[in-house]
C-alpha positions in Angstrom: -8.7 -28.3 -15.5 -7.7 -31.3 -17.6 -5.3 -32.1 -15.2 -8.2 -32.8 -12.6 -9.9 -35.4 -14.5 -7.2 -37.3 -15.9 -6.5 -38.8 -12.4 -9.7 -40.2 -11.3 -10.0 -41.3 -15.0 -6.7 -43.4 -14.7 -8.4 -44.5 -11.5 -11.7 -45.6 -12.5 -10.0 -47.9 -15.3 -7.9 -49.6 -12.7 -10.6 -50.1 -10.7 -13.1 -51.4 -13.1 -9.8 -53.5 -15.4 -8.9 -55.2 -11.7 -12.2 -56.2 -10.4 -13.5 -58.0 -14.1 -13.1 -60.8 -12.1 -15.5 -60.6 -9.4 -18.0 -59.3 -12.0 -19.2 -63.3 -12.6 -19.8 -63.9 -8.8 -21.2 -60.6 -8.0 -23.8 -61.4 -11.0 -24.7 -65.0 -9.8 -25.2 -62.9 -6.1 -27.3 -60.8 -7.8 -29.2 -62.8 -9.5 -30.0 -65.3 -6.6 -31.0 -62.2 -4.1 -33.4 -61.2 -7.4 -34.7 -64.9 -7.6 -35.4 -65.1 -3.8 -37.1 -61.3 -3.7 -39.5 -62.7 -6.7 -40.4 -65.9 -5.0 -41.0 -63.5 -1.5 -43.2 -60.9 -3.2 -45.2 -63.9 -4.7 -45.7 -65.4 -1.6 -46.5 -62.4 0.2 -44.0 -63.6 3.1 -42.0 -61.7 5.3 -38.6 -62.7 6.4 -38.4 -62.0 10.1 -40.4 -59.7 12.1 -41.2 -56.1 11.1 -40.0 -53.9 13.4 -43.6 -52.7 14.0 -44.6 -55.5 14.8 -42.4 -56.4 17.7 -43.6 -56.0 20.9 -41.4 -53.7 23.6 -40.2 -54.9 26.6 -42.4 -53.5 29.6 -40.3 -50.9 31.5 -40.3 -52.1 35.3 -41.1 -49.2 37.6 -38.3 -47.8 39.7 -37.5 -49.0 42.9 -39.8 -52.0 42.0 -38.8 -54.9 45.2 -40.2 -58.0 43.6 -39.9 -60.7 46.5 -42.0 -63.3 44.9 -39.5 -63.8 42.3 -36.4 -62.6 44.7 -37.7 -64.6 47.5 -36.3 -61.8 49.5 -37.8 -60.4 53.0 -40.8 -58.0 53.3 -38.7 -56.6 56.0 -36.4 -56.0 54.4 -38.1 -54.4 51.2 -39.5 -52.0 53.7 -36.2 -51.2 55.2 -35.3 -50.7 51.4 -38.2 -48.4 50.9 -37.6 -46.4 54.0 -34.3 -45.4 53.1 -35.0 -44.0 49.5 -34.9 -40.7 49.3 -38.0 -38.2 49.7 -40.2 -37.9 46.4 -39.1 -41.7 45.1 -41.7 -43.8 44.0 -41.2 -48.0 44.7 -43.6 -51.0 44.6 -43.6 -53.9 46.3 -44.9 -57.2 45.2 -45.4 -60.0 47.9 -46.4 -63.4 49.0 -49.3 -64.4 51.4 -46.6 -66.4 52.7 -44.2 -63.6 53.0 -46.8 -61.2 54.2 -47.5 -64.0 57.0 -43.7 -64.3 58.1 -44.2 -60.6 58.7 -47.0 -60.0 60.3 -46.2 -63.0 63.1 -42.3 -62.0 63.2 -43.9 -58.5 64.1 -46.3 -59.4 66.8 -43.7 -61.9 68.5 -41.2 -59.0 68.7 -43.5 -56.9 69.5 -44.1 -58.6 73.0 -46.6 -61.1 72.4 -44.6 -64.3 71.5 -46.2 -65.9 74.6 -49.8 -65.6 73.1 -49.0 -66.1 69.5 -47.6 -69.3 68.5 -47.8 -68.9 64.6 -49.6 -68.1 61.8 -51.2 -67.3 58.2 -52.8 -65.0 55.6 -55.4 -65.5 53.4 -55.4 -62.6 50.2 -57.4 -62.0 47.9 -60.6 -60.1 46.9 -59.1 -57.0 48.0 -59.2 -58.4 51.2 -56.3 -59.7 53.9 -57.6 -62.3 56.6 -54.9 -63.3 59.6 -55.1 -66.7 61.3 -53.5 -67.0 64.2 -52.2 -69.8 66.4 -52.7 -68.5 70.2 -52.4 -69.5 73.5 -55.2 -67.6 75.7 -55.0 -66.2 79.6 -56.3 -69.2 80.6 -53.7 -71.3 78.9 -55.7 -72.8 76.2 -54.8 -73.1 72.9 -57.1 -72.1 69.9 -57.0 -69.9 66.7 -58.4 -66.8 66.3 -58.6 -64.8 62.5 -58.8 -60.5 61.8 -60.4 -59.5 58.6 -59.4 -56.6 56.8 -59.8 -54.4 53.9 -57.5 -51.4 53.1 -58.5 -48.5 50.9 -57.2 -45.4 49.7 -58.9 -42.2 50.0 -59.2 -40.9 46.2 -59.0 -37.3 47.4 -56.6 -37.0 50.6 -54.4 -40.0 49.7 -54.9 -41.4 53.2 -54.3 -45.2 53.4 -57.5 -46.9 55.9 -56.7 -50.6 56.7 -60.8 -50.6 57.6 -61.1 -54.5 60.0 -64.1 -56.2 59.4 -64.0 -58.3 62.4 -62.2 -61.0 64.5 -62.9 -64.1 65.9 -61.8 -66.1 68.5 -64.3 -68.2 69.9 -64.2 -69.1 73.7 -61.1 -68.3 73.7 -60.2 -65.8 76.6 -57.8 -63.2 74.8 -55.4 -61.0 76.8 -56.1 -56.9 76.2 -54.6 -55.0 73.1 -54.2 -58.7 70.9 -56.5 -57.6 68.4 -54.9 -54.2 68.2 -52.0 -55.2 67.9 -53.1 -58.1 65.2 -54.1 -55.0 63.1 -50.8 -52.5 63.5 -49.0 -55.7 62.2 -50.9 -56.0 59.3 -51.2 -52.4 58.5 -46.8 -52.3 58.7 -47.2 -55.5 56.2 -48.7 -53.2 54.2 -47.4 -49.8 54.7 -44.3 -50.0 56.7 -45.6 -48.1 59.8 -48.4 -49.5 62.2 -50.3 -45.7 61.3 -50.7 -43.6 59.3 -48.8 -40.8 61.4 -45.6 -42.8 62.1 -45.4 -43.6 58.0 -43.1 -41.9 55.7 -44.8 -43.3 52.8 -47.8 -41.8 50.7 -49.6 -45.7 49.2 -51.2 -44.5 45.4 -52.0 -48.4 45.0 -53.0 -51.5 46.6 -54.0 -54.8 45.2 -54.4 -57.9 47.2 -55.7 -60.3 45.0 -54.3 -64.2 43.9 -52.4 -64.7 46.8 -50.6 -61.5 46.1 -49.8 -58.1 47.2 -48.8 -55.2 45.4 -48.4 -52.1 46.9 -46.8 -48.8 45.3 -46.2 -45.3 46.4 -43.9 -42.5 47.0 -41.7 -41.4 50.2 -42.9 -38.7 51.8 
């Protein structure tokens, strides 16, 4: 057994003869971490930030298509959206501007480029107005405006784009413009004209400050 501790013995005194040296710094180290501790608990200051007390980054959520800082397409969010796979969720953030480029892209290619010349939205309240720039039967041109405002039935989960009412004026409108003024701004909104032909479930709408921000799953 004496074997044993005559090694580490021999060891220790090496250890402790070689480093006699460093003993003078490693003093003045300590002795200045002491100082600043003393001066620190006086104070009552803390250096840096406590780990409780830092604030977490906010997760985003999944499949989140944030086109007002992406400046990307609502199009093309939608195409996005349509190709996840069944059970993802996503959101959508958008523009009245980009919601506008939508909505008028979708009625001219839908046939009425001749009648509608251009246009904007108006968001906010819960509510999305369209303005459009038309050119009537009679060849006359003039604006015209839908109001609308979607909801969400709590218990079904069936998204209601609910108008409350167009104007035009005198002007002479041709059939099926106000119809169609409405499936465009229900696919802004939900990526399908109705609520048959979508193949998404909307949990969450908001259309306030210019802004809309939509989330759901696909169905």
């Amino acid at each position: 057994m004496r074997k044993h501790y005559l090694i580490p013995a021999a060891v220790l005194s090496f250890i402790l003869a070689s480093t006699g040296g460093c003993n003078s710094r490693l003093d003045a180290n300590m002795a200045t971490f002491n100082a600043s501790a003393t001066q620190i608990a006086g104070s009552g200051g803390i250096i840096g930030t406590p780990l409780a007390m830092l604030t977490p980054e906010p997760t985003p959520p999944p499949n989140l298509y944030n086109l007002i800082e992406t400046g990307d397409t609502l199009v093309h969010a939608w195409g996005q959206v349509y190709g996840l796979a069944s059970g993802s969720e996503f959101t959508i953030y958008a523009t009245q501007q980009q919601v506008a480029d939508f909505v008028i892209a979708t009625l001219q290619l839908g046939g009425w480029s001749d009648t509608v010349k251009g246009g904007s939205t108006t968001i906010g309240s819960g509510q999305l107005r369209l303005d459009v720039a038309i050119v009537d039967t009679a060849d006359n041109y003039g604006a015209g405006t839908l109001t609308c405002q979607p909801t969400i039935d709590g218990t079904l989960g069936v998204f209601k784009l609910n108008p409350l009412g167009a104007q035009f004026g005198s002007l002479q409108i041709p059939n099926g413009l106000t119809a169609a003024m409405g499936d465009a701004t229900q696919t802004a909104l939900t990526g399908a004209k109705s609520e048959l032909l979508s193949k998404v479930t909307i949990k969450m709408i908001s259309l306030e400050s210019e802004t809309m921000k939509v989330s759901g799953t696909v169905r």
